[in-house]
C-alpha positions in Angstrom: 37.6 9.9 -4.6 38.9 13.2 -3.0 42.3 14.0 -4.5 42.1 17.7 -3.7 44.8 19.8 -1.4 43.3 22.6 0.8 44.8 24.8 -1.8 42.5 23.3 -4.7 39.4 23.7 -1.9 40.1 27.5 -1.4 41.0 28.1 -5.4 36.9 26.7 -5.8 36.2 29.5 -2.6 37.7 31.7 -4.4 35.8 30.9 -8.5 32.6 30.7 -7.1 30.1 33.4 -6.5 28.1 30.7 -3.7 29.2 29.4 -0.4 31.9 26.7 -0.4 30.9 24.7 2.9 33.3 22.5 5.1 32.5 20.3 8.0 31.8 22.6 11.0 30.5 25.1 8.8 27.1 26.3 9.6 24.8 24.8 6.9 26.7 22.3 5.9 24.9 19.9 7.7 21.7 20.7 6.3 23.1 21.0 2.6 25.1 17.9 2.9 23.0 15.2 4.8 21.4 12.7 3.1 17.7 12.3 3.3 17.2 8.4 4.3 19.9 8.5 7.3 20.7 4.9 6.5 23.3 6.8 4.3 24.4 9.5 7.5 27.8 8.2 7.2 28.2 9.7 3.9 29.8 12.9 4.6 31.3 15.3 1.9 34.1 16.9 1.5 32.4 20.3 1.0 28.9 21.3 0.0 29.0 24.2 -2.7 26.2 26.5 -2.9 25.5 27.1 -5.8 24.8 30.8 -6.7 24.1 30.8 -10.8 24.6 29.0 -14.3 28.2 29.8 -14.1 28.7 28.1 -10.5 27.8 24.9 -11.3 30.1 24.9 -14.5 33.2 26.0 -11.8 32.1 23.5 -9.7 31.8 20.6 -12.7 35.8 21.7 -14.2 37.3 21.8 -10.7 35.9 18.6 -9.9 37.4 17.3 -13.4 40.3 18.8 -12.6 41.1 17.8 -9.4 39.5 14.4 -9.7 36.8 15.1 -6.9 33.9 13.1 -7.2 30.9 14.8 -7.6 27.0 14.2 -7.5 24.3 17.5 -7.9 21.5 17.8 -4.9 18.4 19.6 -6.0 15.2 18.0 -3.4 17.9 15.9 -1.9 15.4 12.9 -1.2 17.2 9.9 -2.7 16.3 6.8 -1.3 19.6 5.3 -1.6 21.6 8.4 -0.3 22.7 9.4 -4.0 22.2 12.8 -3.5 25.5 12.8 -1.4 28.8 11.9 -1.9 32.5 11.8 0.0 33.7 14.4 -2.6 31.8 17.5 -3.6 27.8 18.4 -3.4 26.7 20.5 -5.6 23.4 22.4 -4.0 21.2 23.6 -6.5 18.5 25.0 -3.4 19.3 28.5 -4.5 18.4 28.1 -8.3 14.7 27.7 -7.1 12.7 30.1 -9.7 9.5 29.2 -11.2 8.1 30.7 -13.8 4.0 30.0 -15.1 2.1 31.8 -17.8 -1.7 30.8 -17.4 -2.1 32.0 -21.3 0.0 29.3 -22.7 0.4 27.0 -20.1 4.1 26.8 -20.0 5.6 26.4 -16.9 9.6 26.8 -16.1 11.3 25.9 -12.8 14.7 26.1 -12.3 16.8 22.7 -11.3 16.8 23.3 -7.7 12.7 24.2 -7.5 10.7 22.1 -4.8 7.2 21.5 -4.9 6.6 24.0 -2.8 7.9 26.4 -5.0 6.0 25.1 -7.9 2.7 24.8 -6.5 3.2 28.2 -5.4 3.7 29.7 -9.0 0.6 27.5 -10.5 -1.8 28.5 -7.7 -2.8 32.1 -9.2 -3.3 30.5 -12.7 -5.5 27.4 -11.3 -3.5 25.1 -12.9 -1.1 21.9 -12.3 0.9 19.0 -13.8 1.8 15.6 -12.0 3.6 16.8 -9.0 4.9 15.4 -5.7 3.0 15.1 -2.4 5.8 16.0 -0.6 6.3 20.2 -0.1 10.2 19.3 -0.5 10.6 16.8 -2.9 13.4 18.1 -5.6 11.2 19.2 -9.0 14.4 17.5 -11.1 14.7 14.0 -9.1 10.9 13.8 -9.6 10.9 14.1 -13.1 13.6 12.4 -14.2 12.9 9.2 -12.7 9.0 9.2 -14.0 7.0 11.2 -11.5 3.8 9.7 -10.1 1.1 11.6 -8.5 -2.4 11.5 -7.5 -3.3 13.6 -10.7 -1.2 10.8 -13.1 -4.0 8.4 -14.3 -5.9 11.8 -15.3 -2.6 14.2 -16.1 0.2 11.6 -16.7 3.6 11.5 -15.4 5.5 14.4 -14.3 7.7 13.2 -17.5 5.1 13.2 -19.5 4.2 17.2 -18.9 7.6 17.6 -19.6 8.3 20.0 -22.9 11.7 20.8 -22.3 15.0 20.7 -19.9 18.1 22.5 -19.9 21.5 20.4 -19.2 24.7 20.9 -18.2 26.8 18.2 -19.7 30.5 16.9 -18.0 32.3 19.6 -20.2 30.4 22.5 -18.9 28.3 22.7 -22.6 24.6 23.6 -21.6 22.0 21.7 -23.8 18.5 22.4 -25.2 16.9 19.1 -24.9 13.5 18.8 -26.7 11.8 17.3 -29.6 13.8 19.2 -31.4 17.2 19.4 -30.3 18.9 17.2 -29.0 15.9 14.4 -28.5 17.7 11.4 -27.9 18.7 13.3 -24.6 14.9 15.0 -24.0 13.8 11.2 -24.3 16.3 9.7 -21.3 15.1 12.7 -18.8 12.3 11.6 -19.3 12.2 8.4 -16.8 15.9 7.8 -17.0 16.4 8.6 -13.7 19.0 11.9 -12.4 22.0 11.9 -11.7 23.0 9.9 -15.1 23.8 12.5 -17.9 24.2 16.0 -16.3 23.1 18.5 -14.5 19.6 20.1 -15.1 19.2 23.5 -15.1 16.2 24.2 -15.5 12.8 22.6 -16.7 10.2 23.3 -19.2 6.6 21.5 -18.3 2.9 21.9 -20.4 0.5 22.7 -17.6 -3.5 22.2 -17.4 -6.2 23.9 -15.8 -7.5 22.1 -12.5 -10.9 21.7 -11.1 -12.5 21.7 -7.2 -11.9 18.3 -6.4 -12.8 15.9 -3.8 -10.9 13.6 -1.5 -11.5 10.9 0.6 -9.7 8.8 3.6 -11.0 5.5 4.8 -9.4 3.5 7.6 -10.2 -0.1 8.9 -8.8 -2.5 11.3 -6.2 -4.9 10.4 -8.3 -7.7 10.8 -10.5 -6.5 8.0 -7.5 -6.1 5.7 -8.2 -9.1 3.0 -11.8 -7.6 2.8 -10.9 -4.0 2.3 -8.3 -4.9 -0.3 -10.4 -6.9 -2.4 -13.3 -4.4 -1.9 -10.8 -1.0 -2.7 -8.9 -3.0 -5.5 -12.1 -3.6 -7.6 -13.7 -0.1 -7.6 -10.1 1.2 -8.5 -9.8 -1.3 -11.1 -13.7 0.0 -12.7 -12.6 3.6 -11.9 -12.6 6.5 -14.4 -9.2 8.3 -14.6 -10.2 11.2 -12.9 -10.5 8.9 -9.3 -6.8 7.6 -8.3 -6.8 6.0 -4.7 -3.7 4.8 -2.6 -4.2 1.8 -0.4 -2.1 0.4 2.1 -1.4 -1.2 5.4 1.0 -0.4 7.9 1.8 -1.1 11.6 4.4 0.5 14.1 6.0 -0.6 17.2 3.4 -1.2 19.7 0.6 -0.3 17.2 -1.9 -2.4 15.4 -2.2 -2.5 11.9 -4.0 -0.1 10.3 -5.6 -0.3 6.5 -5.6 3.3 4.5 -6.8 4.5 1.4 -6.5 8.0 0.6 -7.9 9.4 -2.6 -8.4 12.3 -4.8 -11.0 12.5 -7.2 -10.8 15.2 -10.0 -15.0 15.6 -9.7 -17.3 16.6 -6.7 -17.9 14.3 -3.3 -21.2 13.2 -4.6 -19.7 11.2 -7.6 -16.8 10.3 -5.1 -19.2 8.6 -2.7 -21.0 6.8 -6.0 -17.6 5.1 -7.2 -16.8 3.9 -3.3 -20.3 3.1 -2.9 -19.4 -0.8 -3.1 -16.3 -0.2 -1.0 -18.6 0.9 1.7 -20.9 -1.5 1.6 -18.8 -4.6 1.4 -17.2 -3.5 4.5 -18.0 -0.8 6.9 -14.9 1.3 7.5 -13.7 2.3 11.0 -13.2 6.0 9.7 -14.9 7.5 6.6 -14.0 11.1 5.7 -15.3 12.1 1.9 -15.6 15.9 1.1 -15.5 18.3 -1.4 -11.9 20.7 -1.7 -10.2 23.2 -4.0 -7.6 21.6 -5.4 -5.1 23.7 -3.7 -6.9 22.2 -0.1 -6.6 18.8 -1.4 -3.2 19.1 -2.0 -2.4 20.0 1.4 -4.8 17.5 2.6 -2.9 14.5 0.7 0.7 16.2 1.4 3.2 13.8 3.5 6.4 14.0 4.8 7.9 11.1 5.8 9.8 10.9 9.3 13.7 11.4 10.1 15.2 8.2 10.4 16.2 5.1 8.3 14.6 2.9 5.5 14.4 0.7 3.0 12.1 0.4 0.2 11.4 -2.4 -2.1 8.9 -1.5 -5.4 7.3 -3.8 -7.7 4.8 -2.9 -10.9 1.2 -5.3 -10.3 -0.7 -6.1 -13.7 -4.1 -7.6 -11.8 -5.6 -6.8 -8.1 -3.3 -8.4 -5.1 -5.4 -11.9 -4.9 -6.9 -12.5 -0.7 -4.1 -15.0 -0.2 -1.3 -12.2 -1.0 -3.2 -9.8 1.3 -3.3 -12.7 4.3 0.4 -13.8 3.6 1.2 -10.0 4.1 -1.0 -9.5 7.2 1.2 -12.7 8.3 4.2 -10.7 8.1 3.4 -7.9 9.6 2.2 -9.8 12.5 5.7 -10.9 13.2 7.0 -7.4 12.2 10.7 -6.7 13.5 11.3 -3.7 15.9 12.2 -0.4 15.3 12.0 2.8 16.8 10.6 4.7 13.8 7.0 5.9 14.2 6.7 5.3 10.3 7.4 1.4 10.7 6.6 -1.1 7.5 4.1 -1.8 5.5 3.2 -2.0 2.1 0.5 0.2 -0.3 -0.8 -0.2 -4.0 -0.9 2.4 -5.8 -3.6 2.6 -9.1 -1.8 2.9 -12.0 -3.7 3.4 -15.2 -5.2 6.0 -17.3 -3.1 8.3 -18.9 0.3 6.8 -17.6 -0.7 3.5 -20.0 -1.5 5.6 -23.0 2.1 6.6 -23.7 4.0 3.7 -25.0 7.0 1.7 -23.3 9.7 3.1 -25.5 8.1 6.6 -26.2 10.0 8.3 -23.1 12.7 6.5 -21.4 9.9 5.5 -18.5 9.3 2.4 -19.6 6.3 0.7 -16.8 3.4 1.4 -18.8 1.1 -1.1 -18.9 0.4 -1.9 -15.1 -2.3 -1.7 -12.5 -0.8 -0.9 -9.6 2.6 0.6 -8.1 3.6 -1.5 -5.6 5.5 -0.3 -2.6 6.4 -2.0 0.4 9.1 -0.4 3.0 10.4 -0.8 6.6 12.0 1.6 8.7 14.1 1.8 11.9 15.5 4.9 13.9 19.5 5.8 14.2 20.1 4.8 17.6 18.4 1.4 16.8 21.2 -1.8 17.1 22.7 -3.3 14.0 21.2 -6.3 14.6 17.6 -4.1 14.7 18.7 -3.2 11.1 19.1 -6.3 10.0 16.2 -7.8 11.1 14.7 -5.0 9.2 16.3 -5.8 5.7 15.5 -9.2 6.0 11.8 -8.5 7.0 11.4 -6.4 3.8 13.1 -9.2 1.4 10.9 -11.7 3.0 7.9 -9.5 2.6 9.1 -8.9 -0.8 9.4 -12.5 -1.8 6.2 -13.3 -0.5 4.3 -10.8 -2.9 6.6 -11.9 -6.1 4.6 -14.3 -7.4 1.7 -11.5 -7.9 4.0 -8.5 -9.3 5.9 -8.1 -12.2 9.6 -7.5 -12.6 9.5 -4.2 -12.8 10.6 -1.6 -10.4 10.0 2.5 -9.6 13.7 3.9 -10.2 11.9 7.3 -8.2 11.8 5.2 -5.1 15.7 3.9 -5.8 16.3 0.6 -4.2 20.3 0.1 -3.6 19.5 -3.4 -2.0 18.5 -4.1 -6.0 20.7 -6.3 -7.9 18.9 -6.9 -11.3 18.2 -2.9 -11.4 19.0 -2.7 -15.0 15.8 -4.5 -16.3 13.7 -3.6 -13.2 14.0 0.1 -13.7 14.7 0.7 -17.5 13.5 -2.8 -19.1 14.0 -3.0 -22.7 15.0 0.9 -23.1 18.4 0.1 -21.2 20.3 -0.1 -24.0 19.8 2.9 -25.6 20.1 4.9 -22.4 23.5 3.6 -22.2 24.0 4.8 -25.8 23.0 8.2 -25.0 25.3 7.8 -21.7 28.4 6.9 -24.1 27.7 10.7 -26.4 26.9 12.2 -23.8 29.1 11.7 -20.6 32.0 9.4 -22.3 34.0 9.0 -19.1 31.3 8.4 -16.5 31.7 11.9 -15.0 28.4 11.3 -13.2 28.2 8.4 -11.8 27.1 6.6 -8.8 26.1 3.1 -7.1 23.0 2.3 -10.1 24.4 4.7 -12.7 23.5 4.1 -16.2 25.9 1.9 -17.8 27.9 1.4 -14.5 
């Protein structure tokens, strides 16, 4: 809701030390556009800057007072557009410090650090937590929702590193939440997605010294898909912790399918080769790349940015290996694939699940998908200038996809890739910790200050 007069708009001008930005102002696009431009009708009111601390609390009381709705933006990659609203944006890109101190380990980034930022602190001290493959996914979005990386079956969830958070609550207070104060609210950020109880601030996370490491990419033809998924599926599920593989399928406009699966192993290329061994000889891959890296080459090696344009995303937790009927009913679907004009296109990928990320239990943090095999992620995508009726076609190509791999996955669902097409949310994302995230919701933000199309307790 935007109850605000131009004279309330330049009273927030004039209380802030940041950049109040309109339409037509320049950055305000950039600032104010959601990520997944299946949302690009959003448009705010105004995007403020923010410049300090004291900012965002200006920016919280206005909105209370004027009755502006308002939603914080730190990496700005919600999948469901969340990280924009018709009222006020509140851009944390400035508050972007990170802090690491290789003696203890202890590593602080402020609530609008990317990963880019991050990984540039760690470098020098040869260390690393769970982070994000993407250079700018948001440090907060990925950690309150979970956090899964190619380091989690070894290091755990981003959430898991986590020792502390600063919040910003809907009457401006700023809480220390960790397992000592305040840890009702320390246990919902971690895994109860953002957006729900305030705004972060800053972020507290226990790092651990990294090895040289070694990656690997292996590519077949579709028609070897049911093969190459039973063949990668067993070696991940006999893998050590240290070996955590992504493998999908995927096929564009006018392109064949193609199967993937890219891994990083936290060990040299010679053990790496020894674990695909029966991968390799099962079936002979069209592309075989195995090789020894720092860890600092391997993650720009594995780092992906995903296209401009439109998706959807559907996610589903997998407790045993995707059985050959599964992988052919899929390959049936993507033979019948809908347009689009998005070189990314559909497809759906497994990722191993395991390891550390099972040894914490359900109701320990607020993440509450513990006990899977896989991550299970299947998407489709289309451009802006594509026809509604392209879109739609689209949707119902990813329900139908998603139907036909039910009977194989659990309930669950990964609240970091937020699905807005998702009606029974609730239980997918939070299962039996709901409840008590809504408790914390009630104490915490009584009036549903933040709030938004899957809010907690909406």
């Amino acid at each position: 809701m935007n109850g605000a007069s131009e004279a309330d708009w330049r009273r927030l001008e004039k209380t802030v030390a940041g950049r109040v930005l309109r339409p037509g102002d320049a950055g305000f696009r950039a600032a104010g556009a959601a990520f997944n431009t299946r949302f690009a009708s959003i448009t705010p009111h105004a995007v403020v800057s923010v410049a300090n601390e004291a900012d965002v609390r200006h920016a919280i009381e206005w909105a209370r007072d004027t009755g502006v709705g308002l939603v914080a933006r730190g990496g700005g990659h919600s999948y469901a557009g969340h990280s924009v609203t018709t009222g006020l944006v509140v851009d944390l890109s400035a508050l972007n410090s990170v802090r690491a101190d290789g003696a203890t380990g202890l590593v602080t980034a402020a609530g609008g650090a990317r990963m880019a930022e991050v990984y540039a602190a760690l470098q020098p001290h040869e260390m690393a937590f769970a982070l994000g493959n993407g250079a700018s996914v948001g440090i907060a979005g990925l950690t309150l929702g979970g956090g899964s990386s190619s380091t989690s079956r070894t290091l755990g969830l981003t959430a898991d590193a986590l020792v502390r958070t600063t919040l910003m609550t809907a009457d401006g207070q700023v809480l220390t939440c960790d397992a000592q104060e305040n840890p009702d609210l320390y246990w919902a950020c971690r895994g109860g997605g953002g957006g729900n109880f305030g705004i972060n601030l800053s972020f507290t996370f226990r790092a651990t010294a990294v090895p040289d490491v070694s990656t690997c990419l292996l590519l077949w033809d579709g028609a070897d898909a049911v093969d190459a998924f039973a063949a990668v599926q067993e070696a991940a599920r006999h893998a050590p912790d240290a070996l955590s593989l992504r493998l999908g399928v995927c096929a564009a406009e006018g392109c064949d399918p193609v199967v993937s699966a890219v891994g990083l192993h936290l060990g040299p290329a010679s053990e790496l080769r020894e674990l695909l061994a029966p991968v390799l000889t099962a079936t002979r891959p069209l592309r075989e790349d195995i090789a020894d890296r720092t860890f600092w080459e391997a993650k720009d090696y594995l780092l992906h940015e995903t296209s401009a344009g439109a998706f959807a995303t559907r996610t589903n937790f997998a407790y045993a290996p995707l059985p050959a009927e599964a992988v052919a009913a899929v390959m049936a679907l993507l033979a019948r694939r809908p347009a689009g004009g998005n070189p990314d296109g559909c497809g759906l990928a497994l990722y191993t699940w395991g390891g550390a990320i099972n040894r914490v239990a359900p109701a320990d943090t607020a993440f509450v998908h513990r006990e899977a095999q896989f991550l299970v992620s299947m998407d489709t995508s289309w451009a802006e200038h594509d026809s509604p009726a392209t879109v739609t076609a689209n949707l119902r190509w990813l329900a139908e996809l998603g139907e036909t791999v039910s009977p194989y996955v659990g309930r669950g669902a990964y609240q970091n890739f937020i699905d807005p097409d998702l009606s029974d949310w609730r239980t997918a994302y939070y299962g039996a910790n709901y409840p008590r995230l809504v408790e914390i919701k009630k104490r915490v933000d009584p009036d549903g200050f933040f709030t938004f199309g899957q809010a907690i307790g909406s």
